[in-house]
N, C-alpha and C positions, 0 to 999 in steps of 0.2 A: 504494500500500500504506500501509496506516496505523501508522507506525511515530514513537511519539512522541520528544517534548525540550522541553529546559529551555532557555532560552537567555539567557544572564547576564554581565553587563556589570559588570564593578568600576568600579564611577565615578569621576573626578578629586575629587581632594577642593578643587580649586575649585567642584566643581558640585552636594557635598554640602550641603544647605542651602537650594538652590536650588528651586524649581517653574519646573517644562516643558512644555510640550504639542508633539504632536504635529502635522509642518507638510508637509503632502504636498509642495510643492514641495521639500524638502529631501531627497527618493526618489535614489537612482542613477539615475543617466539611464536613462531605456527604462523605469522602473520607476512605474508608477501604481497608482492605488488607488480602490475605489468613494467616490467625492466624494459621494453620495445619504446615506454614513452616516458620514463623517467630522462632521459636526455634532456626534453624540452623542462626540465624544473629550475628555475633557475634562482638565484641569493636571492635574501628577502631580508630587507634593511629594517632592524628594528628600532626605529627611531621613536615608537609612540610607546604608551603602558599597554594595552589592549592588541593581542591578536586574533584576528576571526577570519572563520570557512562557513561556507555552506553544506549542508548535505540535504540530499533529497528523498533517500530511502528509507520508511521505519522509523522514523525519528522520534517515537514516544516511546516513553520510559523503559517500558517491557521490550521494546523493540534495540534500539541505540543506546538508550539508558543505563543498559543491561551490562553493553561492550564498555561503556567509557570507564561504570563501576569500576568492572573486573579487569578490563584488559588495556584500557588505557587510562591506567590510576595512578602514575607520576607526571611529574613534571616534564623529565626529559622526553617520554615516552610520547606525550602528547605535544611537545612544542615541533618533535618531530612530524605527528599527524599534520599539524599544522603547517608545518613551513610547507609540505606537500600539495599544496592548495585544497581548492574545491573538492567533494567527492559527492559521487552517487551513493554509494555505500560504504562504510566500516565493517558493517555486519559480516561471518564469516568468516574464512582463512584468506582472501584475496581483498586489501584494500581497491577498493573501484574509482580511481583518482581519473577526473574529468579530464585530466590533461593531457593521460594517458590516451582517448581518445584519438582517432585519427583526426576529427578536427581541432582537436584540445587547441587551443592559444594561452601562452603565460598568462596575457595581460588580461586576460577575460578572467583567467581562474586564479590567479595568484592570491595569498591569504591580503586580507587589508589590515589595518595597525589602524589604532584608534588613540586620542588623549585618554577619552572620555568614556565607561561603558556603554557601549551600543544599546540601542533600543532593541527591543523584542519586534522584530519583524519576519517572521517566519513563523509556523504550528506552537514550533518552541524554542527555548535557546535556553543552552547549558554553557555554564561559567563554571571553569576550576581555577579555584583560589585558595590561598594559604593550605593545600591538599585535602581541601573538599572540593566535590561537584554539586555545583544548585542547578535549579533548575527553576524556568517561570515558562507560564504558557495560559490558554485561557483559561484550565483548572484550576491553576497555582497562580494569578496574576501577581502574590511579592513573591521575592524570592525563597527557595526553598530544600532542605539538607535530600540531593537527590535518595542518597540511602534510606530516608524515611518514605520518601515516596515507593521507591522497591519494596521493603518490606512491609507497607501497608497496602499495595501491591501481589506482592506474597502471601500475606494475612487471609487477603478478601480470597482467593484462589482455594488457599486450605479450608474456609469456611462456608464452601459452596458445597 
């Protein structure tokens, strides 16, 4: 189901200042990516506090939620997601990075850098900060400890 998000990273402000590119071996384990369009990724100048992607697939909680929990639950791990641009999916053992596409273009899909945190303009938009992930969307319009939502998520599921 095509359920969008925003996915946004406060960045250390050691790392503000800095240019990054994205480095496939740096994936979670079990986690690959099309290497044919990795070429086209290119540095990404971190001159703001805020990094943000889009993703287009599954992007509620149960769905995407689920992965960033578990599997992209550091810092390093996800500023890599990020510097990797845009994606269709996370979900899975194959990141789906738009870039990768045969019409991918950097400048379309590159992540954006922000001062300011972004507005919620997509289904949802997940923030990891200080090594938690929130989450806001039209259920949760403030912000919210995504892990509460999973396991009140979980909860409802066991008591069906």
């Amino acid at each position: 189901m095509s359920t969008r998000a925003s996915i946004v990273l406060k960045l250390k402000d050691e790392d503000i200042g800095k240019k990054m590119k994205f480095e496939p071996s740096r994936l979670p384990l079990g986690i690959t990516c099309d290497m044919a369009g990795v070429d086209k990724v290119e540095w990404v100048e971190l001159s703001k506090r805020y990094i943000m992607i889009y993703h287009n697939y599954d992007s509620y909680p149960s769905g995407m939620g689920v992965y960033l929990y578990y599997i992209y639950n550091d810092y390093d791990k996800i500023i890599n997601l990020l510097l990797g641009g845009n994606v269709s999916s996370i979900l899975g053992t194959m990141l789906m990075q738009y870039i990768c596409y045969p019409d991918g273009v950097w400048t379309d899909e590159k992540p954006i850098v922000y001062d300011e945190m972004p507005e919620k303009e997509e289904d949802y938009i997940y923030l990891f900060e200080n090594g938690i992930w929130y989450l806001k969307s039209n259920r949760y319009p403030e912000w919210v400890d995504l892990e509460m939502v999973l396991r009140a998520e979980r909860d409802k599921l066991l008591n069906e």
